[in-house]
N, C-alpha and C positions, 0 to 999 in steps of 0.2 A: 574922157574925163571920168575921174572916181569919184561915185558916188557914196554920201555919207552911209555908216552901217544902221538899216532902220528905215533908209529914206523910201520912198515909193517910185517906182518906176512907171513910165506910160502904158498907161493898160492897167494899172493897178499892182503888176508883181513888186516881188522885194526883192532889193538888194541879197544875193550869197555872198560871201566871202570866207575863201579857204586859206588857211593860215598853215603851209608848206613848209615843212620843219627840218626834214629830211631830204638828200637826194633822190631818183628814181634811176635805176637800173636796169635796161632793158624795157620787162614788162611790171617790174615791181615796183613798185612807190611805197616810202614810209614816210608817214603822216601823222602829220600833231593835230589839231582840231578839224573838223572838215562842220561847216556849216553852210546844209543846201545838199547841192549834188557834186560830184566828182564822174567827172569822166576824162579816161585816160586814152593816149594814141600814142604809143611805143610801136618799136620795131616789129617784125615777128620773132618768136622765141627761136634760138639758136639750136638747129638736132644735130649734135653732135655724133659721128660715126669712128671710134677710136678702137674697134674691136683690131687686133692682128687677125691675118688669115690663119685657118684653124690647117693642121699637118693632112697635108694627102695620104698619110699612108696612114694615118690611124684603124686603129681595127677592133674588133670585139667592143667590152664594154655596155654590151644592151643594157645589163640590170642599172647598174648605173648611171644610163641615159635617161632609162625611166625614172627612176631616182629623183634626178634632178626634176624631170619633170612636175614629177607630184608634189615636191618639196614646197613650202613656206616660201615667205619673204627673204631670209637669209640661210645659205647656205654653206658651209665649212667644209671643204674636201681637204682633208689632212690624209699624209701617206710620206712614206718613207723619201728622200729626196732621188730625184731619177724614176719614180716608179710611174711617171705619165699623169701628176695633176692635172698639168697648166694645157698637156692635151686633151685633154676631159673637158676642160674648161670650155676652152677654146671650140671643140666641137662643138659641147652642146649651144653654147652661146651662140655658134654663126647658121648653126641650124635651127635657133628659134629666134633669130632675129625680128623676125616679120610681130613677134607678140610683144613689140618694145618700139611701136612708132614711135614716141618721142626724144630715142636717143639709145646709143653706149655712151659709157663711161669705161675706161680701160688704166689702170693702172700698174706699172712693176713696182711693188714696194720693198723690192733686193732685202727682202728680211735675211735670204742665204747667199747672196749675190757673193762670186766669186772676185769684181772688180771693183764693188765698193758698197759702201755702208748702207742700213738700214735706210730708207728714206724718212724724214721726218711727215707727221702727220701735217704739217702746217704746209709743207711742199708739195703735197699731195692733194691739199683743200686747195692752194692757189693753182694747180693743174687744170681742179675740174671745175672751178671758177671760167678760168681764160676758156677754157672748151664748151662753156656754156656763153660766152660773147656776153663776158663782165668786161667793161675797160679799165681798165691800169687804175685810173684817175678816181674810181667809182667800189675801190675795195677797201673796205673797212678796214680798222688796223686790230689785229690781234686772234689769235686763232680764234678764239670760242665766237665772234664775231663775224669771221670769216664762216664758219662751217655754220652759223646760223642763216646765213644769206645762203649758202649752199643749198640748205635744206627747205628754206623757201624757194628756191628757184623750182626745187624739182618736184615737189609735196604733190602736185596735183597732176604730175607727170607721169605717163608709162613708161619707164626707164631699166636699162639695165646696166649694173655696177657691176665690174667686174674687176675683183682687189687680189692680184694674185703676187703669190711669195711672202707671205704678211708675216712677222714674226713674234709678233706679241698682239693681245687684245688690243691695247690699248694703242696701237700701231693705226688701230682701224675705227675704233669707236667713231670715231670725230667724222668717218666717211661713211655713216652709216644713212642715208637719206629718208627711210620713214614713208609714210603715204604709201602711194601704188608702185614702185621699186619694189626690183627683186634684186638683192646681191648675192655674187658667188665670191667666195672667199678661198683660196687655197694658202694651207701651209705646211709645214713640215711638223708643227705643234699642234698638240690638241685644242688650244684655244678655249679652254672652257668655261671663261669669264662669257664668251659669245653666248653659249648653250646656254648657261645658268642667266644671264642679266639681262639678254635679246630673246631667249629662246632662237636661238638658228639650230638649223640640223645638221650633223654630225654624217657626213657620209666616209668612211673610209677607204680607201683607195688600198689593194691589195694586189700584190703582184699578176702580172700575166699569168693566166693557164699555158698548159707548153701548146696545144692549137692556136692559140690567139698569138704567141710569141713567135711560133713556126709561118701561122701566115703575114704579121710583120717585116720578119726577115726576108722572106717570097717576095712582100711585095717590093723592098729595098734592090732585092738582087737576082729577080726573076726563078721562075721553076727552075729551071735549068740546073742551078747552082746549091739546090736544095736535096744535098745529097748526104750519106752518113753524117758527117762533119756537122752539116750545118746540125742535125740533131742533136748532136754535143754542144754546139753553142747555146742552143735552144736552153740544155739542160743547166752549164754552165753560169750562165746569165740569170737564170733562177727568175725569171718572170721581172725582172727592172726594165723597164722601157728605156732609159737610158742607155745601159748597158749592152742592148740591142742594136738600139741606136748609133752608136759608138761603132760595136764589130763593124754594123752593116755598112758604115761610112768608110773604112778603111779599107775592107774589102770591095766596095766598089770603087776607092781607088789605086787599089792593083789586083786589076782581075788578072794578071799572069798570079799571082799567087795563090797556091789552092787553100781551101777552105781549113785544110787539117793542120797547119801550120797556126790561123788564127785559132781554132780550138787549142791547140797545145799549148802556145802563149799562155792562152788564160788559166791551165787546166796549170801549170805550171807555176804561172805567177802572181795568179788571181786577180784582183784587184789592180792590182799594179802594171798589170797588162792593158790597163785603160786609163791610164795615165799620160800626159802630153803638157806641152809648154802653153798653149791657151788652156788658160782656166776654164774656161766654158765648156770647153773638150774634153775634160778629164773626171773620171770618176773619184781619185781619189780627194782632188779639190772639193770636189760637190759633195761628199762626206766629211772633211776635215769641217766646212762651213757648218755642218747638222751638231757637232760637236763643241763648236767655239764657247757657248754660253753654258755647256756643262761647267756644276761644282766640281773641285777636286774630287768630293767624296764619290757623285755621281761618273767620270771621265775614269778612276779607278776600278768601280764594278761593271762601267761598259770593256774596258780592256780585259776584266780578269770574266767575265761571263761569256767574252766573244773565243778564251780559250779553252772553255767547260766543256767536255766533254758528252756527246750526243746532238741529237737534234735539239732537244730543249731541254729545260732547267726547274724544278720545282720550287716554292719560294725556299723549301727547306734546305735542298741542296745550296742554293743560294747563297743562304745564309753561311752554311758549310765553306762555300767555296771563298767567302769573300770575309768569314769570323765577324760578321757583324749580328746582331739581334733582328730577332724575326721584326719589331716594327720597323727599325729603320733601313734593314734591305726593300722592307714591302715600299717604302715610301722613297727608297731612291728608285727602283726598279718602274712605278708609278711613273718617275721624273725623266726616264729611258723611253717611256712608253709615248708619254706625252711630246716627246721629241722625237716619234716615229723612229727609231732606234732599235726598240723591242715590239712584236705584237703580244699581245696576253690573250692567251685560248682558254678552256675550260679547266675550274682545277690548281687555277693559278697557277698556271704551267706557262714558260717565258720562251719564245724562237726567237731568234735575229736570223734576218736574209743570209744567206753565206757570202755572199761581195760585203755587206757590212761587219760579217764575225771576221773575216778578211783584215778589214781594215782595224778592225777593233785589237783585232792580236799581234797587228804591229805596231799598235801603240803603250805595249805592254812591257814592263820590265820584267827581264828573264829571270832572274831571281821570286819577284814576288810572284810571279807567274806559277814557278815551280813549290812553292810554299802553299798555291791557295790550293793545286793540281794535285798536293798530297792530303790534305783536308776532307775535299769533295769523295775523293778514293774510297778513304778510312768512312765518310758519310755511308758511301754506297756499301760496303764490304760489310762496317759492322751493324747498318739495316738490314741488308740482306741475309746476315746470319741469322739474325733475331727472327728473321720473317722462314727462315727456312727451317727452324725448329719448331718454330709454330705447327707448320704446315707436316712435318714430321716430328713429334715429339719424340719418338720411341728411337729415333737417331743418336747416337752419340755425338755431342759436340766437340766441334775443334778449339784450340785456345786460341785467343786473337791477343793483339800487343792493343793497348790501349788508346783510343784517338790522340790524332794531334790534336795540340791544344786550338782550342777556336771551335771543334768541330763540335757539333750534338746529335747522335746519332738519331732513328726514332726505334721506339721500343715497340716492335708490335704483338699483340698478344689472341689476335682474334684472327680465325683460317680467313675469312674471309677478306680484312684488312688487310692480310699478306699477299691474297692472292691478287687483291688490288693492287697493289704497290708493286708488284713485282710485274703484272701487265703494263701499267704507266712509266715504269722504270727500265723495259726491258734491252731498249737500246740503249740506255744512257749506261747500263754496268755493263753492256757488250764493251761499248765504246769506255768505260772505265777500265777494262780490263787490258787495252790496247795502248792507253795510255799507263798504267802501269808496267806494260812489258819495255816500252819505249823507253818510261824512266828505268829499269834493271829494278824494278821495287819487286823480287818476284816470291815472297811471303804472299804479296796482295795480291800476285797473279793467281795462285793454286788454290788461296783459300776464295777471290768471290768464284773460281770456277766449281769447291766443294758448294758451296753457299746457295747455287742455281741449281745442282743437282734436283732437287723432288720437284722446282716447278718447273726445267725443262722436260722431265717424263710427264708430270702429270698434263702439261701443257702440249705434246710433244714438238717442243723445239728442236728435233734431232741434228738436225744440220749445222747449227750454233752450236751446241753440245760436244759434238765429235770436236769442232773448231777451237772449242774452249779448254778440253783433254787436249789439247795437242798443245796451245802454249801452256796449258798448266804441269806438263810433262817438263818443255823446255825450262819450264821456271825452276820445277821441281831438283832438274840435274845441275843449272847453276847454284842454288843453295847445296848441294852435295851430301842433304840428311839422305840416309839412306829409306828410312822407315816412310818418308814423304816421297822419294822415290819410288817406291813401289805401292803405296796408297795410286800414286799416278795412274801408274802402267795397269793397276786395276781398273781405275773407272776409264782410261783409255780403252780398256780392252771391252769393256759393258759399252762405251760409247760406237765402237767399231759395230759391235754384233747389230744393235739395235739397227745400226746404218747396212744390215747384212754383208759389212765387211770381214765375213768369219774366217777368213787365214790372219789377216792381220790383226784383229779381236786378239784370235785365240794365242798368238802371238807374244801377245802384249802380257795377256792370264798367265800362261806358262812362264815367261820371263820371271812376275814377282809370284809366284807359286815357286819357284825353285829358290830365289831367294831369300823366301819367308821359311822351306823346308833347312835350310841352312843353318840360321836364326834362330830355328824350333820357336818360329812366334806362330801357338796355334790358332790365337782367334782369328790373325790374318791368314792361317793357311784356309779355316774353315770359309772368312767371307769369299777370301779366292775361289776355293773349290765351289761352292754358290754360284759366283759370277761365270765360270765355266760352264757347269749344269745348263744357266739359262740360255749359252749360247750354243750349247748342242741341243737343247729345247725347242730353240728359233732353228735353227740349221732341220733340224724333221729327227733328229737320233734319240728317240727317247732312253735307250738303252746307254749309251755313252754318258745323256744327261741323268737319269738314276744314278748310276754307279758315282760321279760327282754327288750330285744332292746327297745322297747317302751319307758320304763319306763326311759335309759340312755338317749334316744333319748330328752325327754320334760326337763331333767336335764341338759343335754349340750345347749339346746335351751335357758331357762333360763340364764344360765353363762357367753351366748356367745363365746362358746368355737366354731366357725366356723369348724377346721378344723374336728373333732371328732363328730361334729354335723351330716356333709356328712358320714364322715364314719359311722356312725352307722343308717343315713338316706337311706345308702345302704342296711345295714343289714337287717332294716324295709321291703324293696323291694325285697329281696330277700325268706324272711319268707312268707310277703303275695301273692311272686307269686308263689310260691312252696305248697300256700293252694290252689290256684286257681286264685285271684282274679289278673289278668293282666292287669288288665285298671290302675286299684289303683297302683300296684306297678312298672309300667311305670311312671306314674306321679311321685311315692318319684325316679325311678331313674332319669328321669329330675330335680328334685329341685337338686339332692346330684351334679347330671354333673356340671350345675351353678355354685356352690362351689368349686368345684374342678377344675375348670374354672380360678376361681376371685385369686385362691390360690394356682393355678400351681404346683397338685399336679397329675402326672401322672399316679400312681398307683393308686391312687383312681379310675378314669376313664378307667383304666383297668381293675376294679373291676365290675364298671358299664356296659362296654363294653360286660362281660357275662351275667351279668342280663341281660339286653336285647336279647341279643342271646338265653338265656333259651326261655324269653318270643317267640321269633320268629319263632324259632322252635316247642315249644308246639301249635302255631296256626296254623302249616302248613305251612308258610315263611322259607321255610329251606334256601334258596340263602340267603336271608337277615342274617338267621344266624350264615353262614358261613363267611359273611363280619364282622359279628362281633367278633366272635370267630379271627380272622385274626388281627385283630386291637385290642386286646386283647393282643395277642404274640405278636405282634410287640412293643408294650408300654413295655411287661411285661422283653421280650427280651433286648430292649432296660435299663431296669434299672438291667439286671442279676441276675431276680428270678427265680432263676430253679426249685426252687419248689415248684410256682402254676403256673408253664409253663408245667408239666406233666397232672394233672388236668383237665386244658386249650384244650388240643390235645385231651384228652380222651373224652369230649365232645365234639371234633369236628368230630369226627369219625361219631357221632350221624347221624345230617345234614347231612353230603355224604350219610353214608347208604341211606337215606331216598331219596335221587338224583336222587339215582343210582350208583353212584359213588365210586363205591368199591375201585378200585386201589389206590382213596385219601383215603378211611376210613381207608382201611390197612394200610397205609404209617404212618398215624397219630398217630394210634393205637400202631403199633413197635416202635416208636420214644419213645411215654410215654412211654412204656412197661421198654425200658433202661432207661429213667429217672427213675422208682417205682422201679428199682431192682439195681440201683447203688447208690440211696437214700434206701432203704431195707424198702420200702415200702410193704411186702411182700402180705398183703391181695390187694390191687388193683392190684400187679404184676399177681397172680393169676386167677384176674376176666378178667383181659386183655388178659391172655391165654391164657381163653375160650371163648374169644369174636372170636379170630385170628382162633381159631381153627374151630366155625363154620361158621366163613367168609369162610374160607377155603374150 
């Protein structure tokens, strides 16, 4: 019987009565007035276990296991598609199960799904509804409703969410649970509605190291089979855990087929080498998906960047290569990044994977390709000139034809801007240069190989150098100027010697030396006869190299050529003091200082600053020619030639010895030792090793 509200009970208690407004669900009860007590007797809560088992073969990864560990509540693993998220995930998650008694939660939200559409978030919240043991009958209607009972279920739960392939913030917001939950999120997108309006943490997923990719493969297809080949696959695959993935499934299954065959495919075909009729199977599907929601604007600079030229890309070239304006390349390239597409290193300097530049340059149309490919060129070529009169003013400049239109070169005016620019730039104008000879553009081939002149000496690049004389040669002969032909065959022939390749050097010298005597072009006979000198200089003849230097020397005198005058009035100085005669070759180095002086060229007189130091030294002045040798590096230092600042040190070791002074000669000796061996100067590395050793 119900008793009135108010009435007395026997014993004296009162009447409660609760006024049950809402359903209960499981353990949850919502409630309109409660007057008195409430006490509830629901099931037990549902521990849902929905993790996948994590990949046996996974491998490496520590930083990033720890990572996750130390991380927040929400975590975002973004990375290129293939490069081993949803393994990451999966590891870490099945190895810290134990810290989440009260449940997984596991969802695919196909944000790149190859077989079908993004999941909606409302299909996702009645997922983890029914896995928490809501019944049918007992689900509220309408998402914000539904994901509110979600988050009450779990509020006071140890749980772990795991939201992988999400393709937009807002994909996931609504499964975000709150309380004692930890969620890991992966996606192909930066997601940075999560970071900025949850605070979650940003981990980025970065390719394999070739260890960690070599022992993947190992573990797929045994030591056994982990032979050259497999190293090219290794290198191939460029650290994509997919792509790995991929080889190593197909090669276990056809082990009659050797490994060099699956390397050649790829080295061959790239990308396309890991293509297949399952979607799931195929690299190029699981890229085409990372690209579906590019803009036009953005889906054009991902094809015309995946065909640029070098390892990576600066925003300016960039802009060059694709005629757009510095903000809104910065702001599509952003939109590349955020699609794990592009990484962005220091410098605002842009890479893409090569399976991705791959895929990106066959989605490119061959025309506008070749329009952005003559842009980017004109960027580097007439940068690099500007930066190479910098660095030599006292050069005479080449005429350049004027950019394509779109392009903006930069203008640099400071040695040390250039000498930056042309370190950050140095493979991308190797690799410009390659692609100029490929297109027949070969104006562009000859002049960016003048254009690198003073920073591969000062630098010494020799080996690119010689490399770069050689198609600038070929370039030179297709255009059919003669005057650019044997400019060629000069700096071919300076590029030889330096490489102590002195028959074919001298070779090269003599061809446009007879030439130019033809001609009677004498400034070209004089630079000739110079470039001669210096390779009978390197060869050990100083008498063969006089008699050349001499002869440039009274021809630049003649022309008034001031600055080339000093320089080769060095050379004079340094041939006759190396015959003996020090009185006479102190005096040409005084006249060349003068010059060098009036014409504020530093290098020059860094040149001089060893001549006299030889001289000072051969007469027993060792302090003296320690002061010079000193003033030498400092000049030489000061302009960032490293490589006749190894040189420099190795004769100054000379003078200590002679001191006494060991503890400097060794000092000096070790320093050039790793300049001649990080320059793979290998015969003075040698000599220096036995110098050290009987210091020693």
């Amino acid at each position: 019987m119900e008793a009135p509200e108010g009435s007395s009970l026997p014993g004296g208690g009162q009447v409660v009565r609760s006024e049950l407004v809402a359903t209960s669900v499981g353990r949850v009860v919502q409630v309109g007035v409660v007057h008195g007590g409430l006490h509830l007797h629901g099931p037990p809560a549902v521990v849902p276990r929905q993790l996948p088992a994590a990949s046996d073969r996974f491998v490496a990864r520590t930083a990033e296991l720890a990572e996750l560990d130390a991380a927040g509540a929400t975590v975002v693993i973004g990375g290129a598609g293939g490069i081993g998220k949803t393994w990451l995930a999966l590891t870490w998650a099945n190895r810290r199960v134990g810290r989440f008694p009260d449940g997984q939660l596991f969802v695919d939200l196909h944000g790149f799904s190859p077989v079908e559409g993004p999941m909606a978030p409302a299909v996702a919240v009645r997922g983890f509804l029914d896995a928490l043991g809501v019944e049918a009958g007992r689900v509220p209607d309408g998402l914000a409703a539904q994901a509110a009972l979600y988050r009450s279920l779990v509020a006071d739960r140890r749980m772990l969410v795991v939201l992988d392939n999400a393709a937009t913030t807002g994909q996931v917001e609504q499964l975000l649970p709150g309380g004692r939950s930890v969620v890991v999120v992966t996606s192909r997108e930066r997601l940075a509605g999560l970071i900025s309006r949850y605070g979650a943490h940003a981990l980025r997923l970065e390719p394999l190291d070739d260890n960690a990719a070599w022992a993947l493969l190992a573990k797929r297809l045994g030591r056994g089979r982990m032979t050259a080949a497999a190293t090219e696959l290794v290198a191939l695959c460029g650290g994509s855990a997919l792509a790995l993935s991929l080889v190593a499934a197909r090669a276990q299954g056809q082990p009659q087929v050797p490994l060099t065959e699956f390397a050649a495919e790829l080295r061959e075909f790239g990308v396309d080498a890991l293509d297949d009729d399952d979607p799931t199977a195929s690299l190029p599907a699981v890229l085409s998906l990372s690209v579906r929601g590019l803009s036009d604007s953005a889906l054009r600079v991902f094809s015309l960047v995946g065909a640029a030229p070098g390892p990576d890309i600066s925003l300016q070239a960039a802009a060059a290569l694709t005629a757009l304006p510095l903000p809104r390349i910065r702001a599509v390239l952003r939109a590349l990044e955020d699609a794990s597409l592009l990484t962005r290193h220091p410098d605002s300097r842009y890479s893409m994977h090569d399976l991705i530049r791959g895929y990106a340059t066959a989605t490119a149309r061959p025309d506008e390709t070749t329009e952005a490919l003559r842009r980017v060129v004109d960027f580097y070529l007439h940068t690099a000139h500007s930066a190479d009169v910098c660095l030599s003013p006292h050069r005479a400049p080449i005429e350049l034809d004027p950019p394509a239109p779109g392009c903006l070169p930069l203008q640099l005016t400071d040695q040390t801007a250039a000498l930056d620019w042309f370190e950050a730039e140095h493979p991308c104008l190797l690799a410009a240069v390659r692609v100029a000879a490929d297109h027949g553009w070969h104006k562009a081939v000859w002049r960016l190989a003048w254009s690198l002149n003073t920073f591969h000496y000062r630098r010494g690049h020799l080996h690119d150098h010689l490399a770069l004389w050689r198609s600038g040669l070929a370039a030179a002969e297709q255009l059919g100027d003669p005057a650019i032909e044997i400019h060629a065959h000069r700096q071919l022939g300076r590029a030889c010697t330096r490489m102590r390749r002195f028959d074919e050097g001298l070779t090269h010298l003599r061809q446009a030396l007879t030439r130019l005597e033809q001609a009677d072009d004498r400034a070209g006979m004089a630079y000739t006869h110079q470039a001669i000198a210096s390779a009978w200089a390197q060869r050990g003849d100083d008498h063969q190299a006089l008699e050349h230097a001499t002869q440039a020397l009274h021809l630049f005198r003649a022309l008034g050529i001031a600055t080339w005058e000093a320089i080769t009035l060095t050379m004079v100085g340094d041939h006759t003091a190396r015959l003996g005669d020090h009185d006479q070759a102190r005096t040409q180095y005084q006249a060349a200082l003068a010059l060098y002086r009036e014409h504020n060229n530093p290098s020059g007189e860094a040149d001089i600053r060893c001549g006299l130091a030889y001289i000072a030294h051969h007469t027993g002045n060792h302090t003296e020619a320690v002061d010079h040798y000193q003033r030498a590096l400092t000049l030489y230092r000061s302009l960032g030639d490293t490589y006749d600042i190894g040189p420099i040190l190795d004769k100054l070791g000379d003078p200590y010895l002679a001191l006494g002074e060991t503890d400097q000669a060794r000092t000096v000796w070790r320093e050039a030792l790793a300049l001649y061996e990080n320059q793979g100067r290998t015969e003075d590395a040698q000599r220096l090793h036995h110098q050290l050793d009987a210091l020693a």
